[in-house]
N, C-alpha and C positions, 0 to 999 in steps of 0.2 A: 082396718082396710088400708089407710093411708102407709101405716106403718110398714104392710106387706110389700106393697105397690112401688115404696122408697126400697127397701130390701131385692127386690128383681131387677131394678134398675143402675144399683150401685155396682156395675162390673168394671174392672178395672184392671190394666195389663196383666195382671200376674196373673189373670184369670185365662189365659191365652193358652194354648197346648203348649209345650215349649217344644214341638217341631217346627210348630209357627214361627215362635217366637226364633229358634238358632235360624233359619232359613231368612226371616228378618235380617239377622246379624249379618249372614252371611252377604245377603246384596248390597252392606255399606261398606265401601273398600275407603272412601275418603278416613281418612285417621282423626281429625277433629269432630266427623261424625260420628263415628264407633264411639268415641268417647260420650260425646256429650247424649249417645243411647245408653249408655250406661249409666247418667246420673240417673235415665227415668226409672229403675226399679231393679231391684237384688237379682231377679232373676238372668235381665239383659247384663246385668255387669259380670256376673258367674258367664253366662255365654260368652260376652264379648272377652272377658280377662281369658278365657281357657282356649278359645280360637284363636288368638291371636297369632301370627306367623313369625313375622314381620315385626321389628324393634328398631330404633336409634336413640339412643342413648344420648341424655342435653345435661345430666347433671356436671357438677363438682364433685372432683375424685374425693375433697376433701368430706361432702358429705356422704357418707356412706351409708348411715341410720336413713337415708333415702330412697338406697337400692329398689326396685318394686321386686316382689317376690311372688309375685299373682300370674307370672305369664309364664305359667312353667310348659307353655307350646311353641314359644320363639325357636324356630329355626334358622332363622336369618338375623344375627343383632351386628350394630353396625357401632362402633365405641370409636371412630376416628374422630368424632365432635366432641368427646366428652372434655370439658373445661378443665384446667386455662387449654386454649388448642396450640397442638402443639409442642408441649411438654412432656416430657416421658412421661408414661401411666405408669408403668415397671419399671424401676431400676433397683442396683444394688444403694443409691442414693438420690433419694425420693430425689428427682428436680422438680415437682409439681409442687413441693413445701406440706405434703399430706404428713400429718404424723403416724400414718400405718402404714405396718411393713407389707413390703409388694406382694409376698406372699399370699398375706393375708385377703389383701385386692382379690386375686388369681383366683382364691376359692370362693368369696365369696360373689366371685361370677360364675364361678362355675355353680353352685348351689343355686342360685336365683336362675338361671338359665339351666336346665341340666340336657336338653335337647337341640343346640346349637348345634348344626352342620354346615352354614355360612358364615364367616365370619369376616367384619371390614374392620384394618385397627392402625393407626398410627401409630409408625415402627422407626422412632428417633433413636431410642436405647438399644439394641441387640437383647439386652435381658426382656426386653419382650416377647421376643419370639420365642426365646427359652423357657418363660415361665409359661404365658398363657397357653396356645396353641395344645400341647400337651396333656390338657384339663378336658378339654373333647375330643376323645379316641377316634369318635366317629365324624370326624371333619373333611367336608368333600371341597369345600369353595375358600377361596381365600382371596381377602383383595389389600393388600400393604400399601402404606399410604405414608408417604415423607416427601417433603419441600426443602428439609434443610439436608446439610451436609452430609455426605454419608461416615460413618466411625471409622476409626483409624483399625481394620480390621483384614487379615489374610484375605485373598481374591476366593469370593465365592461361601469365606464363613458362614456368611444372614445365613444363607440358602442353603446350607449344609444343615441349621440346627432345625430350620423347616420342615426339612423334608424329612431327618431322622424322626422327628416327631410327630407330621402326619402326613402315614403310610398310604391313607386310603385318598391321597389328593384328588380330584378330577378335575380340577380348575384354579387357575393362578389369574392374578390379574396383579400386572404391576404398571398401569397407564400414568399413575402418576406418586410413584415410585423411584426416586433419586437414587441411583448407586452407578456401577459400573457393569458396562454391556458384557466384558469377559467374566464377571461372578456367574453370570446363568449355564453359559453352556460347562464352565468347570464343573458345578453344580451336579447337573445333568449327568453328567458321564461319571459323577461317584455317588450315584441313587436310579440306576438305571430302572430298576423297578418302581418307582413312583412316577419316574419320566415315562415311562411306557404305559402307565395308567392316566396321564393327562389325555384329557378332551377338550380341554380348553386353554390357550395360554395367549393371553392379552400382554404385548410386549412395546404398543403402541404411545411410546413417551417420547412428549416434546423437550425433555431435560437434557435429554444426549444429546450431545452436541453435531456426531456424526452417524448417529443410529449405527447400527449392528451390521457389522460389515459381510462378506459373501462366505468366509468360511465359518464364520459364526453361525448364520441361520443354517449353514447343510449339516453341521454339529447338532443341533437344535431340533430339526425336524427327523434327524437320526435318529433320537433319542426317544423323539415322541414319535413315531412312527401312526399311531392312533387318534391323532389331532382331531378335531371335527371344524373347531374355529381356534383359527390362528389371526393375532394382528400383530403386526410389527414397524417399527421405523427404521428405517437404513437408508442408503447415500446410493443413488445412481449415477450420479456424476463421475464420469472415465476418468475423471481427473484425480480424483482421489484413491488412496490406496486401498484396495479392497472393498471396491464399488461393487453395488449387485449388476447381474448382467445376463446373459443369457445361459450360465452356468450354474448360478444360483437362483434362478427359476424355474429350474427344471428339478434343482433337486428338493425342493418343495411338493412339487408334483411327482418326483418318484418316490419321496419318503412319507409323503401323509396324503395317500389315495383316499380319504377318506374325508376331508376334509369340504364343509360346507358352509363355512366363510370364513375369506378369506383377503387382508389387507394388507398392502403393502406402501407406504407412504412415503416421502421422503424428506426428512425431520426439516428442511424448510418449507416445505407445505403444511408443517404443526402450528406454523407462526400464525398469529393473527394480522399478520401486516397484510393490507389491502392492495397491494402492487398497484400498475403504472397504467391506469385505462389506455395510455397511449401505447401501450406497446405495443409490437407485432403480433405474439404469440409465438415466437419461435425462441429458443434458447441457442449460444452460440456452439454449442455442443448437444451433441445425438448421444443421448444414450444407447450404450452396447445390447439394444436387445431387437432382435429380429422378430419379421413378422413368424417366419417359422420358428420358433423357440416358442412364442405366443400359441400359434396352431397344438403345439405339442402339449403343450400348459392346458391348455382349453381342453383337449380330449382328454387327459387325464389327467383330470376333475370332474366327472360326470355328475356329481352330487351338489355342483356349488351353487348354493342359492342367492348368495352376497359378495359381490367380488367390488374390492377398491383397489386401482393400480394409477398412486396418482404420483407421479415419475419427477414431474420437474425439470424436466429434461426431450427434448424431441425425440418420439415414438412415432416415425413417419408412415404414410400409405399402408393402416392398419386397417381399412376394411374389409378386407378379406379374414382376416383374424376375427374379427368382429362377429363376421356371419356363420364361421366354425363354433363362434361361442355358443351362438344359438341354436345350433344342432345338437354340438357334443352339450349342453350341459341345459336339460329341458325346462329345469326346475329353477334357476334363476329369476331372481324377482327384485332385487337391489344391484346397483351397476355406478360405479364413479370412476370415469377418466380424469385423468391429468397430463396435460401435454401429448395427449393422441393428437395426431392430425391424419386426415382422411378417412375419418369416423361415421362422414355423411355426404355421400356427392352422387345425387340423383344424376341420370342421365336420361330426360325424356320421363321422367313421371316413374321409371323404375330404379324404386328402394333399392338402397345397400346398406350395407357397413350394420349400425347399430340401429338403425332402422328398423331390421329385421329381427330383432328380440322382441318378439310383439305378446311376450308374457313379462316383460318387464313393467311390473309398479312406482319403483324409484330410481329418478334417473336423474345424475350429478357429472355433467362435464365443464372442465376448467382450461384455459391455454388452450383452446383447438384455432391455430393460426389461420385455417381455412375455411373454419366453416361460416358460412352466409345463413340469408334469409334461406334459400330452396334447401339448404340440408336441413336447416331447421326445421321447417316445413312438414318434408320426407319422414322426420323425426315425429310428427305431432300421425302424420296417418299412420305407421310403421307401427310406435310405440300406441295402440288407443286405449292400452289399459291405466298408463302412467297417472297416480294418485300426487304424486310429490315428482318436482321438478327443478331442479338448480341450473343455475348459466354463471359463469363467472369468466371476467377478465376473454368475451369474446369480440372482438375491434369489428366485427364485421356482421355481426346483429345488428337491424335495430328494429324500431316499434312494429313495422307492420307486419315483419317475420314472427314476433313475439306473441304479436296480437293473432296470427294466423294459427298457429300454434292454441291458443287458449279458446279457439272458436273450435279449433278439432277435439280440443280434450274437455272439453266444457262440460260433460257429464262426469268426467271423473276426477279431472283436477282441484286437490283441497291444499296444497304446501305447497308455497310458490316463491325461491327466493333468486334473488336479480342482482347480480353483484360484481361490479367493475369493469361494465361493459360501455364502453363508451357515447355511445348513439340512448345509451337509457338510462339517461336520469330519472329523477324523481318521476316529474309528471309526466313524462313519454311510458313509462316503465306500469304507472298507474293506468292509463289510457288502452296498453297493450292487453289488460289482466280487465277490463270491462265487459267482455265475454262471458269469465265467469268471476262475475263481481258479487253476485248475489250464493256463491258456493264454497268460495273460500276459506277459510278459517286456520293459516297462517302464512305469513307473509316476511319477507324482507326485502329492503331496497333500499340505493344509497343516497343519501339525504343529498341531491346534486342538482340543485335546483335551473332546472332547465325551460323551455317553453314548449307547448305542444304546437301552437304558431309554426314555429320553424317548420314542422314535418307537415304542415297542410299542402305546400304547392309541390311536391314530392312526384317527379315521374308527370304534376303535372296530372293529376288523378286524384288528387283531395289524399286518403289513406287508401281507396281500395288497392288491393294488391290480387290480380288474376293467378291464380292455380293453374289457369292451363295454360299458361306460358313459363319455358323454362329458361332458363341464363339467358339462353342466345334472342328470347323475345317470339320464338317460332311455337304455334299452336301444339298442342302438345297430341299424341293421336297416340300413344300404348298407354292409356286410361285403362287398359282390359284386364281381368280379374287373375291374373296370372298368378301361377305359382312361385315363379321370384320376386313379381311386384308387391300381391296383394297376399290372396293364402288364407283370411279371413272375413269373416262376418261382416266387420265394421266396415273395410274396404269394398264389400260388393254393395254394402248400402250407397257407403257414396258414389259408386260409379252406374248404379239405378238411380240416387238424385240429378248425377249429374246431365242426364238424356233429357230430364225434366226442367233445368236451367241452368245455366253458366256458373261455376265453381269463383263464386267473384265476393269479395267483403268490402265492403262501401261504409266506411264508420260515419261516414256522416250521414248516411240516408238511415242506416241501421239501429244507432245509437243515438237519437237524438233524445231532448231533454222534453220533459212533460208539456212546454211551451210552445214545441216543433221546430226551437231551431237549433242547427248545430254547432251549437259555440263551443265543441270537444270536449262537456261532459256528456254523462248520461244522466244526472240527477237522483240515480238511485243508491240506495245505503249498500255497505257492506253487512249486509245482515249476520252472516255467520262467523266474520273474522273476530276471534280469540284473541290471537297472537301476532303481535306485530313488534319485527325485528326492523331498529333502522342502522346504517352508519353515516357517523357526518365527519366533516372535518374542521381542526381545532380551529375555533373562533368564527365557523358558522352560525347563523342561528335556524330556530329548529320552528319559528314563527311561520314562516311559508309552507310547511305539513297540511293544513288544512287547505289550502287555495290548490296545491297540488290536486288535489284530487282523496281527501279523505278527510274529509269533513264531517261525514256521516258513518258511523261505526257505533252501532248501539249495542253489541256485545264485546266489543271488546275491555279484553279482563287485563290482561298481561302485556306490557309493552318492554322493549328490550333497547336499550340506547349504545352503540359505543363511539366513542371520541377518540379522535386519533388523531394523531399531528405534533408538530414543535412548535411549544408557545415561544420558545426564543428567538422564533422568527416573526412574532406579534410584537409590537408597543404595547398593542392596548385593544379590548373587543371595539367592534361598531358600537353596539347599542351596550346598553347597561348589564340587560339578561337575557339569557339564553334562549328562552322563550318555555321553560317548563308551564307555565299559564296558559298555554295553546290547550295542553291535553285536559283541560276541565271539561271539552264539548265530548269527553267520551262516558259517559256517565258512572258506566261499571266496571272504569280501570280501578282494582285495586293492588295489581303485581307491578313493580319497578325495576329491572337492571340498568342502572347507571355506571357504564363502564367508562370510567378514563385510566383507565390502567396503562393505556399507550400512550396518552399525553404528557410530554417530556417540557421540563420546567425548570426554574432554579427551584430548589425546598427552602434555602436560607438567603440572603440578602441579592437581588437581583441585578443589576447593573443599572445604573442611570437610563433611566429611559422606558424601562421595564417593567412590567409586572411577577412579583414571584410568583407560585401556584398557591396558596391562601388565597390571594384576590383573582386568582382563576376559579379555583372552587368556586368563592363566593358568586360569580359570574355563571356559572353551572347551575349552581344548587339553589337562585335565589327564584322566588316562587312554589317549589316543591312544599311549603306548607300549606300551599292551599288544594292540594290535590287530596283525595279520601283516599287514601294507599293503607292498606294492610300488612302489606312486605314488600321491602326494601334492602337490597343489596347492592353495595356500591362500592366502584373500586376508587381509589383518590388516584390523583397522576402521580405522578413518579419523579425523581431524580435521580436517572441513571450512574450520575459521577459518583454518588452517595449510596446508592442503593435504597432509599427510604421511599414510602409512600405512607405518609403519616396523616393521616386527620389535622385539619387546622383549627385555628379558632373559628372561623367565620360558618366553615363546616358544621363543625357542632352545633354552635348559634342557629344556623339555618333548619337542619335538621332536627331540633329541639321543637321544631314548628309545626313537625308533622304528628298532630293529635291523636290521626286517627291509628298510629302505626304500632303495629301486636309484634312484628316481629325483625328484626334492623342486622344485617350481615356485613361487618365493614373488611372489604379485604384489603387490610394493609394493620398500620398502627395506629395506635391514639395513647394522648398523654392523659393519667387519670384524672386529671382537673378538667377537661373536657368529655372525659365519657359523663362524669358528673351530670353535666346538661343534658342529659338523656333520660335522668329520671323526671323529669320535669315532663317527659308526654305521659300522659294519664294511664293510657292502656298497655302498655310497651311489657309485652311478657317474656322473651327472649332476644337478648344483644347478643354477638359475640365478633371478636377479632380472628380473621383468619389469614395469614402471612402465608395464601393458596398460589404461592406464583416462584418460580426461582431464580435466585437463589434466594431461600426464606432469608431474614436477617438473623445471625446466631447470637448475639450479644449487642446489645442496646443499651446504654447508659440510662435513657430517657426509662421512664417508668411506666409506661406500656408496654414493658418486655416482661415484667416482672409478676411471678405468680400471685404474691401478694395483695396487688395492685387489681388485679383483674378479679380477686376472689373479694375482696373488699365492695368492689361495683355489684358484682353479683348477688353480695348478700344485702347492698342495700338496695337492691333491684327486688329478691325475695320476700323483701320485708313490708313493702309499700300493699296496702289491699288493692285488692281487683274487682272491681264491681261485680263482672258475671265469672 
């Protein structure tokens, strides 16, 4: 009886239906997950191996007895990471130092993969393109991927052997793709047939120096006449030859009616440089595009759901432009200005401008010289669907517009980022977002450490800021539910609250702390913030984040740092370190971006008085091994006279400290006597160097350049066991 009674009881996964069981599979999208369902039993691993979509490739070309050959359902594999990075995968002379012929590569990814229809691959070589691509007839996405130099090759070759070879394109991405802006439209006009079957062409690169000028893009949308989403970088600045303008906006809109998103940036707004909080917001030069050119753009585009037009250049008394957007194009849900001004100018309580897109969810404006607290405002009742929300580089924000703002959207605001705007530093900028502090879940703001003291005697009213007064201070009396002002739901609500009490925010009666008094926090956690983006500047420190106002953040996972400055206008820091020791109070940080990519140094002997970038690192990165980080990607500073951003000693040292760390992305170089120190953290499953910035460096003496060198680390990375 015992026996039978142990026999009914011993059921065990494989005993599951396997509809169960694939429907299981299907609900784990995390990739560390999927896997580790697959060690639990033959069955999950036959489902998870044959579902699979979805690939990126981490090995060593050289090992190739490693290929997996189990995922014959990837449609998506992505081989721009595959080790050394960087290195041609294809040539007619291996540069990877693999002893198999490229050939040989070519097939047997095609074999291992035989249902590949996207594909992403670092294209150093030209024999790239010409071998692989070819292997999958039926290839509709492509995304080319190079940092270095582009080949000593006829204008427009890459793109010629591409496209003869696959016919059935619908999607190019070349964002961060180094060549030349005249290869594509030559391209284009001798494969007119795969041009006119694109749907998609991402031409959005920071690498050009002057993006793609006016008669390029009307060649361009020529060709693709079919477009759906277009993004591109180009010069609006009059001053330069072959600026876009009101001609080559139009013919965007006569050639790809079809199109439903749509960017146009301009290659200094790719930069990460944080501009001048003090500036005006006006540029000395107007860009040549009228508000009519805009109206004509707007109407035809009825489809567009995502539009970026961030100019860099004065785009004047655009509200009326604004408000045709939101007629002619109903479907709109993403929206980023640059250099608009008159985007928001209530008059008396009645919406204008971008106001009135009140199906808009994402909304990004930058450089708007005009706009104040009341547009903002106007902005927060207008837009009530807005989920995500950016401000950048606005002189005439500050907290309590900000904060007025995040008490109108405070049901729906989750992405909140603050950046360069001079009235909001750190903790005015933290103080403003207290509305929905409990809602959030990501965030940026620049590390500007101010006081919120200063904005208490403000107007002489503590922080409240009245709604129903406008510029002029005069009672505001067209509250009523109109068809220009108002027009939905959310606005009849408040204009029914407002009969019931005065439209007034009082942060210190509202917001006080558990104690009752108003010392300008609330005392409450960020319960749902994820993600938190800061900037600081070089040889601040990052110690005063918590006194700011975020002390308390119990989920967040992911934090995102970037440093930016010239250390050779420092001697020497204040304090010793940086303060990476602050972030231990967030319990479940385990993601890191350490960016000093823009922090500008001597790399070799500094001048009397100085510190090179070694002992800046070291200044950075000291403390980061007490933190429980999982992943880590870090960029080192730079010497721009050199071009180098190399790993130092003190770097490695430092970094050799974080135990807990599985996975370490350094972007720049290292010498291999210092990646050495890397196998010293116990669990550390993937390193690798990525030179993701340009111009990559094409030959390097030091031996971090060299394939060898980097395959040597990898295999004694390989070789070490792993506990789980």
């Amino acid at each position: 009886m015992a026996t039978a009674t142990q026999l009914t009881c011993s059921t065990i996964i494989n005993d599951l239906p396997d509809v169960i069981l694939s429907n299981i599979i299907a609900a784990i999208s995390d990739v560390r997950s999927r896997n580790s369902a697959a060690l639990v039993c033959r069955k999950c691993l036959v489902l998870e191996r044959s579902t699979r979509v979805s690939l990126t490739l981490r090995g060593n070309v050289r090992d190739l007895f490693m290929l997996p050959t189990c995922f014959r359902s990837v449609t998506h594999l992505d081989l721009s990471l595959i080790s050394p990075w960087g290195h041609p995968l294809l040539s007619p002379v291996d540069g990877a130092g693999a002893e198999a012929d490229p050939s040989l590569i070519a097939h047997l990814l095609r074999h291992a993969f035989p249902s590949v229809t996207s594909l992403v691959v670092y294209t150093r070589h030209p024999f790239t393109l010409q071998l692989l691509p070819p292997l999958w007839p039926h290839l509709k996405e492509i995304k080319l991927v190079r940092w270095h130099q582009r080949p000593q090759l006829a204008t427009g070759d890459e793109f010629n052997m591409l496209f003869e070879n696959c016919p059935q394109l619908k999607s190019v991405d070349l964002s961060t793709f180094y060549c030349w802006t005249d290869d594509i439209p030559t391209a284009l006009e001798s494969h007119p047939m795969v041009a006119s079957n694109l749907t998609s062409f991402n031409l959005l690169n920071s690498s050009f120096p002057e993006g793609f000028k006016s008669d390029e893009i009307k060649v361009i949308t020529q060709a693709c006449p079919n477009l759906k989403e277009f993004k591109v970088a180009c010069m609006f600045d009059p001053r330069y030859i072959g600026f876009v303008g009101d001609e080559g906006l139009v013919s965007i809109a006569t050639n790809c009616t079809k199109l439903s998103v749509l960017h146009l940036a301009d290659t200094s707004a790719l930069s990460n440089s944080r501009g001048d909080p003090n500036d005006e917001g006006f540029t000395e030069e107007d860009a040549k595009i009228s508000v009519g050119t805009l109206i004509e753009v707007f109407s035809g585009l009825p489809l567009l759901e995502e539009l970026v037009l961030d100019v860099c250049n004065n785009v004047r008394d655009t509200g009326p432009a604004l408000e045709i957007l939101n007629r002619k194009c109903p479907k709109l849900r993403s929206l980023k200005l640059g250099q608009f001004h008159g985007i928001s100018v209530p008059i008396e309580s009645k919406l204008d401008g971008v106001a009135l897109c009140q199906g808009l969810q994402s909304l990004s404006i930058s450089n708007v010289g005009d706009l104040n607290d009341m547009g903002l405002i106007a902005i927060g009742r207008g837009c009530s669907r807005l989920a995500k929300f950016e401000i950048r580089g606005c002189k005439k924000i500050t907290m309590r517009g900000m904060r007025t703002l995040a008490s109108l959207l405070s049901r729906t605001l989750v992405d909140v980022k603050i950046s360069c705007c001079k009235n909001l530093g750190a903790s005015s900028s933290l103080k403003a977002l207290e509305p929905i502090q409990r809602r959030i879940q990501k965030l940026h703001i620049d590390c500007v450490w101010d006081s919120v003291e200063e904005f208490e005697n403000l107007d002489g009213n503590g922080y409240g800021f009245d709604l129903n007064r406008n510029d002029g201070g005069e009672a505001s009396s067209n509250f009523a539910c109109s068809g220009d002002t108002f027009g939905c739901e959310e606005d009849a609500y408040m204009f029914r609250q407002k009969k019931r009490c005065k439209f007034s925010y009082d942060i210190n009666s509202l917001y006080e702390d558990v104690n009752g008094h108003g010392n300008g926090y609330s005392g409450r956690s960020w319960d749902k913030l994820q993600c938190l983006s800061l900037w600081i500047g070089v040889g601040e420190l990052l110690t005063p984040l918590t006194t700011a106002g975020l002390e308390d953040c119990p989920n967040l996972e992911e934090i995102k740092i970037r440093v930016e400055g010239d250390c050779r206008l420092w001697s020497k820091p204040s304090e010793r370190a940086f303060g990476l020791s602050t972030l231990l109070l967030y319990p479940k940080l385990s993601k890191m971006h350490l960016d000093c990519g823009d922090t500008i140094g001597y790399a070799h002997t500094a001048p009397s008085g100085q510190m090179d970038l070694s002992l800046w690192e070291r200044f950075y990165l000291f403390g980061i091994g007490n933190l429980s980080l999982a992943e880590l990607d870090y960029w080192p500073p730079q010497d721009r006279d050199v071009n180098q951003r190399c790993l130092s000693l003190p770097a490695a040292g430092l970094l050799q400290e974080c135990i807990t760390l599985r996975k370490l992305f350094i972007h720049g170089t290292a010498h291999e006597h210092f990646m050495m120190f890397l196998l010293r953290i116990p669990n550390i499953r993937d390193v690798q160097l990525r030179e993701d910035y340009y111009p990559a460096p094409e030959n390097d003496m030091s031996t971090e350049m060299r394939a060898d060198s980097l395959s040597r680390f990898e295999a004694a990375l390989n070789r070490r066991p792993i506990s789980d």
